[in-house]
C-alpha positions in Angstrom: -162.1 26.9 18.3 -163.4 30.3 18.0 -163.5 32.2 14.8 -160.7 34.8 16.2 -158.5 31.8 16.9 -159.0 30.2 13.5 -158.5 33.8 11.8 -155.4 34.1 13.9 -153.9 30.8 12.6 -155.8 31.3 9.3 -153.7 34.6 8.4 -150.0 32.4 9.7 -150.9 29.9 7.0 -151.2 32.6 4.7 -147.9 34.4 5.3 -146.0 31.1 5.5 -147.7 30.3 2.1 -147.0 33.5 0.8 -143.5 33.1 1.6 -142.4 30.2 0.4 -144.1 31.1 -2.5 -141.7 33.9 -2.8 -138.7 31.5 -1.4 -139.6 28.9 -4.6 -140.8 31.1 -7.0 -138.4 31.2 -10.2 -135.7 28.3 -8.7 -134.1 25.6 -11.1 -134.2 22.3 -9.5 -130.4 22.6 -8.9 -130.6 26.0 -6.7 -133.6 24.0 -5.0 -130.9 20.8 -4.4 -127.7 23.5 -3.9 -126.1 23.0 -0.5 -123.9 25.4 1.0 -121.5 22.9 2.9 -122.3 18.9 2.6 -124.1 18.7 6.3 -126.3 22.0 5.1 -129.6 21.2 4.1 -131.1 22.8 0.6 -133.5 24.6 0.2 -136.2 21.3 -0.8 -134.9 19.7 2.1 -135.8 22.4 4.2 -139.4 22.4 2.9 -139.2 18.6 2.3 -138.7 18.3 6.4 -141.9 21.0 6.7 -144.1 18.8 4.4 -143.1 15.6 6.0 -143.4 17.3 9.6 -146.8 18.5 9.3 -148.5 15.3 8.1 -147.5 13.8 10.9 -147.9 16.7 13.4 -151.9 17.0 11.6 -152.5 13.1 11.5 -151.8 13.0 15.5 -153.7 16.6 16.3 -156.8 14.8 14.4 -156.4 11.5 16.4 -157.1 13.9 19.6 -159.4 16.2 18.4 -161.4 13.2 17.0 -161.7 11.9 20.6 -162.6 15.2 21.8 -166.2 16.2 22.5 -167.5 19.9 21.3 -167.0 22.3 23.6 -170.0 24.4 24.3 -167.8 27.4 24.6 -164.7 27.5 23.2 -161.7 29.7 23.9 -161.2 32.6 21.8 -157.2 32.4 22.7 -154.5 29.9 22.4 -152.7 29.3 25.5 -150.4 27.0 25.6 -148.7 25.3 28.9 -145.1 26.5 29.7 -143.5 23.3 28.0 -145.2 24.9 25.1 -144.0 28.5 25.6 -140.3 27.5 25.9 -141.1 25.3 23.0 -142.1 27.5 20.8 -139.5 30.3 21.8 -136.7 27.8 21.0 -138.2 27.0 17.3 -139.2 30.5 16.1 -136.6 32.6 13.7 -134.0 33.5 14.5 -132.6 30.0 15.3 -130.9 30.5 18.6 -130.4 26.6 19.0 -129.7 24.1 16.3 -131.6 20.8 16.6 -131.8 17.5 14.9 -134.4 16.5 13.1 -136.0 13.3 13.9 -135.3 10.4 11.8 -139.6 10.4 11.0 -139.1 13.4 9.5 -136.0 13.5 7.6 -135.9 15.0 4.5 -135.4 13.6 1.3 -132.1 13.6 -0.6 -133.3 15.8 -3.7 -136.6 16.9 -5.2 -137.6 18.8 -8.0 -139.0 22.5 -7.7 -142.6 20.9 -9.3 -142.6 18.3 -6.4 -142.1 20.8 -3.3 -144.1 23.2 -4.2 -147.4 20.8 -4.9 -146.5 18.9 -1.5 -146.5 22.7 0.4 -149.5 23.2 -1.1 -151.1 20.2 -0.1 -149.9 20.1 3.8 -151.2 24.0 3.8 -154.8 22.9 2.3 -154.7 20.1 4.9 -154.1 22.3 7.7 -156.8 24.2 6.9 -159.3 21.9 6.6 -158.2 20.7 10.2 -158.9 24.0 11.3 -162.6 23.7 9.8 -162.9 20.4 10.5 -162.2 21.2 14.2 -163.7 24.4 14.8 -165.9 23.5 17.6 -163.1 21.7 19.4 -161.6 23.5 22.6 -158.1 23.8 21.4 -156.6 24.8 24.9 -158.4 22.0 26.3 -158.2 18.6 23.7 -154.7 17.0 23.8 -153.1 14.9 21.6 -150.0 13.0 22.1 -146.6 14.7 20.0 -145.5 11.9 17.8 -142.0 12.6 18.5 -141.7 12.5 22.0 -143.0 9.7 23.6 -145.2 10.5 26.9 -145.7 14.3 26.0 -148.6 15.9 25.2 -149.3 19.2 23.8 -152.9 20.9 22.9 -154.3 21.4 20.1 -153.8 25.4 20.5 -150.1 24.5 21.1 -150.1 21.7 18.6 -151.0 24.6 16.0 -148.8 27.5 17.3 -145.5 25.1 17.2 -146.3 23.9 13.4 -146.5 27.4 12.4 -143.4 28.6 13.9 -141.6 25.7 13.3 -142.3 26.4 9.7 -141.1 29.8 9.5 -138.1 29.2 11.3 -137.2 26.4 8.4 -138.5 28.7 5.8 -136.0 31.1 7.4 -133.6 28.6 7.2 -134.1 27.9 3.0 -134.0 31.6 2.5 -130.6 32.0 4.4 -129.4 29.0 1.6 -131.0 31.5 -1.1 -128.8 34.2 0.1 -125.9 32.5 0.3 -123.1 33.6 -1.6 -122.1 30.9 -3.2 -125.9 30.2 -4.4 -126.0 29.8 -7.8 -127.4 32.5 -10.1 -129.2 30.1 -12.2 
């Protein structure tokens, strides 16, 4: 991958760190758990579904950039197939189409403030290190197979571009519960 590439997604990680550092920052574990209607996620579920989302998302992206070879040359942009385009267009904020989550990646019921935020912190440091770890891979070029839809394949360039936006557009999502105005105060 080259280095523009891996600053590129290197800077996403950051703001989508940053803000759900913001999002979390000074919530009670019952505004974490508050739904605003009983089919609304919270706010934990909404990151819950992120954490759970991108450990499987990063287990399949290494499988195929483990059976990749280094690329002499990689590309210095991501550019990702039209599947991919419309993919991504239909995940990124604001939400234009409501879809259901996978049952893989369901989130959990209820977890406490302490628990979301160490298990965003964790998926962020791991998608990190995959973007060391696989800095000599050609992204546009290794595929790996999406673990949610059986006989597709994305690339790795793609792979990383729809984890990012799929995360802001659920971060999105947990900050529209946060501004809710039935949210409690405290």
């Amino acid at each position: 991958m080259g280095e523009t590439v891996r600053a590129d997604l290197l800077k996403q990680w950051d703001d989508i760190e940053r803000d759900a550092a913001d999002l979390l920052g000074g919530l009670t574990d019952a505004q974490l758990n508050w739904k605003p209607e009983p089919a609304a996620w919270s706010i934990a579920q909404c990151v819950d579904h992120l954490n759970v989302a991108d450990r499987v998302y990063l287990a399949a992206m290494r499988k195929g950039a483990a059976a990749a070879a280094a690329a002499a040359h990689p590309d210095q942009t991501i550019r990702p197939g039209w599947f991919a385009r419309w993919f991504l267009k239909q995940l990124e904020p604001p939400v234009k189409r409501r879809m259901p989550a996978p049952s893989l990646i369901a989130p959990a019921r209820a977890k406490t403030v302490r628990e979301v935020q160490e298990e965003f912190e964790e998926k962020v440091k791991a998608a990190r290190a995959f973007f060391s770890d696989c800095a000599a891979v050609d992204w546009n070029r290794t595929r790996f197979p999406n673990p949610f839809i059986k006989g597709l394949r994305f690339t790795l360039a793609a792979g990383a571009a729809i984890m990012c936006a799929h995360n802001r557009r659920h971060l999105r999502q947990a900050r529209n519960v946060k501004e809710a105005p039935a949210f409690p105060k405290s």
